[in-house]
C-alpha positions as CSV (number, residue, x, y, z in Angstrom):
1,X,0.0,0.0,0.0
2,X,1.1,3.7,-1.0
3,X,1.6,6.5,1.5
4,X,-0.7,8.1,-0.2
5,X,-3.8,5.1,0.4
6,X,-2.0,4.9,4.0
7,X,-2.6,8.5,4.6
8,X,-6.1,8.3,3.3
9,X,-7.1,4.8,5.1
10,X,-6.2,6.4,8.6
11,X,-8.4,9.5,7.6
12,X,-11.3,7.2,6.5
13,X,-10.7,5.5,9.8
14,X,-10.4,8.7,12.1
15,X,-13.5,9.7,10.6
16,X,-15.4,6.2,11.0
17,X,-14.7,6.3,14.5
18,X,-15.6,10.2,15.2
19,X,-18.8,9.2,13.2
20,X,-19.5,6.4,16.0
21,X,-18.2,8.5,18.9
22,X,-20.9,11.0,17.7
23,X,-23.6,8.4,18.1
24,X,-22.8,6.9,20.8
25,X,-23.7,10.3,23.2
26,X,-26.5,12.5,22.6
27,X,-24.2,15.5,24.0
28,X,-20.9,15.0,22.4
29,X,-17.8,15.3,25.2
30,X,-14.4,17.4,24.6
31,X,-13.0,13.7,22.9
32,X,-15.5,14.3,20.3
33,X,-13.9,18.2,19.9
34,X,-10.4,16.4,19.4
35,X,-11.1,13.8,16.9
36,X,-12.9,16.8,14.6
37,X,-9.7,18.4,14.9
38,X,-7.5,15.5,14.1
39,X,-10.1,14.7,11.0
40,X,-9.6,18.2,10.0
41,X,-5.6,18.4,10.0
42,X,-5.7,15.2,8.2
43,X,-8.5,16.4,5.6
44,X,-6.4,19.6,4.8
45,X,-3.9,17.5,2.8
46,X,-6.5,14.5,1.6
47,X,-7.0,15.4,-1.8
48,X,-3.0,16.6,-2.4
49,X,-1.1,13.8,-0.7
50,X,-1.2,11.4,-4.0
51,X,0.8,14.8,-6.1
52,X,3.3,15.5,-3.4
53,X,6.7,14.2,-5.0
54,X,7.9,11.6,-2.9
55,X,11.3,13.2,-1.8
56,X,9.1,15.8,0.0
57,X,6.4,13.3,1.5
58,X,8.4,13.4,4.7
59,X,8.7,17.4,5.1
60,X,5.2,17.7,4.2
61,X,3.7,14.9,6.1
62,X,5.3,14.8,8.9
63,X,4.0,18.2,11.0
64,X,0.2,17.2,9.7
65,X,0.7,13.8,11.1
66,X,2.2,14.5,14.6
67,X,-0.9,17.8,14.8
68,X,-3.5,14.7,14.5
69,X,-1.8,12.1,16.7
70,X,-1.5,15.0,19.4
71,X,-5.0,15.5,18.8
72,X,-5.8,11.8,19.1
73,X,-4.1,11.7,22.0
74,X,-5.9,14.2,23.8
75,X,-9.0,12.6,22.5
76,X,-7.6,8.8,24.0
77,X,-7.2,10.3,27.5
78,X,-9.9,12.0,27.5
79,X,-11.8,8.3,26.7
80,X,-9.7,6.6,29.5
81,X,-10.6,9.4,32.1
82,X,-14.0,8.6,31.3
83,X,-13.6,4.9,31.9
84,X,-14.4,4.1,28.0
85,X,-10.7,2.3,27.9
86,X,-11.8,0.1,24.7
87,X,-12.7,3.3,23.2
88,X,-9.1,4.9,24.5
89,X,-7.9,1.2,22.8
90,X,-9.0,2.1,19.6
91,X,-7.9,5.5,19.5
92,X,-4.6,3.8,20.5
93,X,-4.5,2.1,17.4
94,X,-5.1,5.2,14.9
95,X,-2.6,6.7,16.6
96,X,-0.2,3.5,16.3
97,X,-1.3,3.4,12.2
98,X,0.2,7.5,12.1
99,X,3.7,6.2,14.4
100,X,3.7,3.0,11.5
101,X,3.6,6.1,8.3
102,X,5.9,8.3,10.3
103,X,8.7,5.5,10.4
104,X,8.0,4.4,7.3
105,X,8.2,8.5,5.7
């Protein structure tokens, strides 16, 4: 798989589990606030990331990528404080698929 179908397959599954995270509470929390804004650094370069020229991936990806894992995070210990720790779990693992592209940029 590209970096480019990487990049886009953690989107699609950042925005999956905001999607759920938004149904599962009638009055989103401040996790939900978090995950937008991880969805939304990652959205910025959605469309682009396939024509960026592969020596540049890593400058260009990089800050984007570490902005939505801090977000994600924020939004994981937010879950765990909360006692939702298989929630926090799988926000663990979105954030472990961004560490997997970083070493791999």
């Amino acid at each position: 798989m590209s970096i480019s179908e990487r990049y886009r397959d953690i989107a699609a599954a950042v925005r999956g589990f905001l999607e759920e995270a938004r149904s599962r509470k009638p009055e989103p929390g401040k996790e939900v606030k978090f995950l937008e804004k991880a969805l939304t650094v990652l959205d910025e370069h959605l469309e682009s990331v396939g024509e960026i020229p592969r020596i540049r991936l890593e400058a260009e990806l990089t800050p984007v990528l570490l902005k939505a894992h801090t977000h994600l995070d924020r939004a994981r210990l937010l879950l765990e404080e909360d006692g939702a720790e298989d929630q926090g779990a799988a926000v663990w693992e979105l954030e472990q698929k961004i560490y997997r592209l970083l070493n791999d940029l």
